[in-house]
C-alpha positions in Angstrom: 114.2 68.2 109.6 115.4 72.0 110.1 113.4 74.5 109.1 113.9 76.0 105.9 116.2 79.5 105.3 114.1 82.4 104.6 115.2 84.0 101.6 114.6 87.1 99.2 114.0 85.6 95.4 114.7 88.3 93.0 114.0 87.4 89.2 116.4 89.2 86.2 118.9 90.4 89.1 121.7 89.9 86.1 121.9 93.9 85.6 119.6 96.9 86.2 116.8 97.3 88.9 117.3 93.6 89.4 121.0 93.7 90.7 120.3 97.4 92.6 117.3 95.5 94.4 119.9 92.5 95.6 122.2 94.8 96.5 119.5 96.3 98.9 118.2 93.4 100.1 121.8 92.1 101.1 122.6 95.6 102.4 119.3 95.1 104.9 120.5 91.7 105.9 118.6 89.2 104.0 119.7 86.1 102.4 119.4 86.5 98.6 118.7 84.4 95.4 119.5 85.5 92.4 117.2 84.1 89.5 117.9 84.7 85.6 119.7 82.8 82.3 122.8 84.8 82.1 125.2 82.7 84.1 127.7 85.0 84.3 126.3 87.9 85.3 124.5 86.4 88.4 128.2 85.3 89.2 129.8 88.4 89.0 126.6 90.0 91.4 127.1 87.1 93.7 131.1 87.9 94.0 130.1 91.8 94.7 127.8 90.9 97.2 129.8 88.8 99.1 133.1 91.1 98.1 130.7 93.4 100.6 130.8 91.5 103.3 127.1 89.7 103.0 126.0 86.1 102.7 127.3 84.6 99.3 124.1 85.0 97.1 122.9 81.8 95.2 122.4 81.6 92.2 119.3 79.9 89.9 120.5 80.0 86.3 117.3 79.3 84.2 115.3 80.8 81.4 111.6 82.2 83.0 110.2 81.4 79.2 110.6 78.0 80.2 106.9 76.6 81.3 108.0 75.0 84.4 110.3 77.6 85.2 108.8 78.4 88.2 108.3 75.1 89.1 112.1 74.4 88.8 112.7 77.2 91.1 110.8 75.8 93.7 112.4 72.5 93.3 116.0 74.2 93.0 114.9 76.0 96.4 113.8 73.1 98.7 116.5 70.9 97.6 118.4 73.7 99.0 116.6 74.3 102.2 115.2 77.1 101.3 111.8 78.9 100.7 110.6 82.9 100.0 110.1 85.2 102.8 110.7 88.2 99.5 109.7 87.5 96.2 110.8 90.6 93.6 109.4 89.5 90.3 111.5 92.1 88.3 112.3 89.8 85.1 110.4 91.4 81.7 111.2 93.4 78.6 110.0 95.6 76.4 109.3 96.3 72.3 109.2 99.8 70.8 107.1 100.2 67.6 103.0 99.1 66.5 102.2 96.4 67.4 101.1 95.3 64.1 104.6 95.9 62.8 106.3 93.9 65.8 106.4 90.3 65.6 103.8 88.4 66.8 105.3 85.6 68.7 107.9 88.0 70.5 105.2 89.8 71.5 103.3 86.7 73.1 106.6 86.0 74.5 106.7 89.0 76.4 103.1 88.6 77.5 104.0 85.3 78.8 107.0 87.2 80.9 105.6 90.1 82.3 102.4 88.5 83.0 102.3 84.5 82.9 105.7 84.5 84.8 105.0 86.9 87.0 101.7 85.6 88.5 102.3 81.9 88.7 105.4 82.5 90.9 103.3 85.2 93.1 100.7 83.0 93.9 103.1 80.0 94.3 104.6 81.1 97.0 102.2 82.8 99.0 102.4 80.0 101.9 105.8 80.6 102.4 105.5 84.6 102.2 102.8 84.5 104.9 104.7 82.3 107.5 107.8 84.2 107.3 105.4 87.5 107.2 107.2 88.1 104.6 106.1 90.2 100.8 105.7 90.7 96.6 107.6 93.5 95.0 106.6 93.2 91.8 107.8 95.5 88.5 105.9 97.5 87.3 105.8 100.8 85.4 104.9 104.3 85.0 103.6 103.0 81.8 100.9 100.5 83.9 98.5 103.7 84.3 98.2 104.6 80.9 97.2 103.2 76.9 100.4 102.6 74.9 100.2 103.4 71.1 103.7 102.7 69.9 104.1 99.9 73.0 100.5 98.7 73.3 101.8 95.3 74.5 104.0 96.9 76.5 102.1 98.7 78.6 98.8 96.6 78.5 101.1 93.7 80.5 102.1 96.7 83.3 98.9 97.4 83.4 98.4 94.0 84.4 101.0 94.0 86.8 99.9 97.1 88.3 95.9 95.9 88.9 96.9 92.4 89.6 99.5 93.6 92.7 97.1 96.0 93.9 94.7 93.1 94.0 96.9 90.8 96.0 97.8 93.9 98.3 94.4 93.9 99.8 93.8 89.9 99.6 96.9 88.9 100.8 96.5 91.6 103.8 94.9 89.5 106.3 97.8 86.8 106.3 100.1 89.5 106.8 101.6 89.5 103.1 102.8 92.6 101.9 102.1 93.5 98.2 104.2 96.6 96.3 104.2 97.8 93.3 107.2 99.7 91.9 106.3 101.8 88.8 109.4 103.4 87.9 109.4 105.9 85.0 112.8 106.0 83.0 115.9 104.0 84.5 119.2 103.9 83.1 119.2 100.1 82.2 120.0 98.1 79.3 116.2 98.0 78.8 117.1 100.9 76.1 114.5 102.8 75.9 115.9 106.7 74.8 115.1 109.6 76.6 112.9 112.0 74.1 109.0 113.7 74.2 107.7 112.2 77.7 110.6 110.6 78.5 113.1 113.3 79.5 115.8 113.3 80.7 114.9 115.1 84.1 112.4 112.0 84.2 115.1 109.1 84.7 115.5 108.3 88.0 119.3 106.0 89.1 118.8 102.0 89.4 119.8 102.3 92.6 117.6 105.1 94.4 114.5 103.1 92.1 115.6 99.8 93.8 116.1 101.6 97.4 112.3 103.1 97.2 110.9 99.9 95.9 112.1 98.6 99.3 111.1 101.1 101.5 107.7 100.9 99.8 107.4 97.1 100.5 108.7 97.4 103.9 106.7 99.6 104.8 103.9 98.4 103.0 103.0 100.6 100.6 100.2 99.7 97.4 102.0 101.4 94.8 105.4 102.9 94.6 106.1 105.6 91.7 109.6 107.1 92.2 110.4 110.7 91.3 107.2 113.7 92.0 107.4 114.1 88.4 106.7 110.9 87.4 104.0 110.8 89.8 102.5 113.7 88.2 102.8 111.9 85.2 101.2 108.3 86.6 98.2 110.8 87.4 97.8 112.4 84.4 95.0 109.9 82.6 92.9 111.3 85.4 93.2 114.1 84.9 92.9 114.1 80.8 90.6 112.9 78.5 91.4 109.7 76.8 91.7 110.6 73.5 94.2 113.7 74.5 96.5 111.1 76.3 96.5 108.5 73.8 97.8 111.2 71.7 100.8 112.4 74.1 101.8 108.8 74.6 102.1 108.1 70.9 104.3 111.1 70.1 106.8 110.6 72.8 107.1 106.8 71.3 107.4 108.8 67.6 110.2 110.6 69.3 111.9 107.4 70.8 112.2 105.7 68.0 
């Protein structure tokens, strides 16, 4: 039996830091598979990348809500002689208002996203990431070091993201897995969050120089990745204030963004 292909798996590569991370990874020379439900988006990717002279992407159309979704994409992947050497869990979203005003079952839906998702498929393939010496880029946000009033979901599952990929950054070490997280501030996606208190426009960083740090930062294997020295400044500000003062900055930038 040959061995399987190493590949790059990037999750919600159908626009945003998704699609700028598989053009990277193309642009570097891996093989890339492009993971999310909009069919024709993922097409149109795949065309570009080829268009550009690299491998033709392919292409897992499937909804990560699903509860074996990640199963399926491990299925999808052997049956196609594949397996990880990269895995970019970028898929998630986002809801602006109180939580008590949001709706509760989108909310757990984007729990189960950002967080569910995102750690069954890390620790899935974590056999496959060690033999090809190979690493987790995983999503996160400037948002992950700081309380959320106006997002509180929101950034409570960054958070997440951010202390769980640490974690793994120092476990997975010793078998040579590299562990990233990339805590962009604001990007100009469809994520559609508007620029406004915090969130100024001097603060949003391209998809594309977001997507070619994140890289860097896993290649060389970096911990944490924030893009942009004033959103670093800003990822270390709950250090530096008390609680109470930053829980009241964050909620009036979200008063403003609304």
């Amino acid at each position: 039996m040959p061995a399987a292909i190493p590949v790059a798996v990037i999750t919600g590569a159908s626009a945003g830091i998704g699609a700028a991370l598989a053009h990277v990874f193309a642009d570097n020379g891996h093989a890339v598979v492009l993971v999310a439900r909009r069919a024709p988006q993922l097409k149109a990717l795949a065309d570009t990348i080829e268009e550009r002279g690299h491998a033709r992407p392919r292409v897992i159309v499937i909804d990560l809500a699903r509860p074996d979704s990640a199963a399926a994409i491990e299925e999808e992947l052997r049956e196609n002689g594949l397996e990880p050497q990269y895995l970019v869990n970028n898929a998630g979203f986002g809801l602006l208002g109180p939580a008590a005003s949001l709706g509760r079952g989108e909310q757990l839906a984007m729990i189960d996203l950002n967080v569910r998702v995102l750690t069954e498929l890390s620790l899935r393939f974590i056999d496959s990431l060690a033999r090809h010496r190979g690493g987790i880029l995983n999503v996160a946000s400037v948002t992950s070091f700081m309380p959320g009033p106006g997002m509180a979901v929101y950034h409570a599952t960054k958070a997440y993201v951010l202390s769980f990929s640490e974690a793994l950054h120092r476990e997975l070490a010793p078998q040579g897995v590299r562990v990233t997280a990339l805590c962009p501030g604001p990007v100009n996606t469809e994520f559609g969050v508007r620029p406004g208190g915090l969130l100024a426009p001097r603060l949003v960083r391209s998809v594309e120089r977001v997507a070619r740090e994140g890289f860097e930062g896993l290649m060389q294997g970096k911990r944490v990745v924030v893009p942009g020295r004033t959103n670093k400044v800003i990822s270390m500000l709950p250090r530096l204030l008390p609680r109470g003062v930053m829980l009241s900055v964050v909620a009036a930038s979200k008063r403003q963004n609304r």
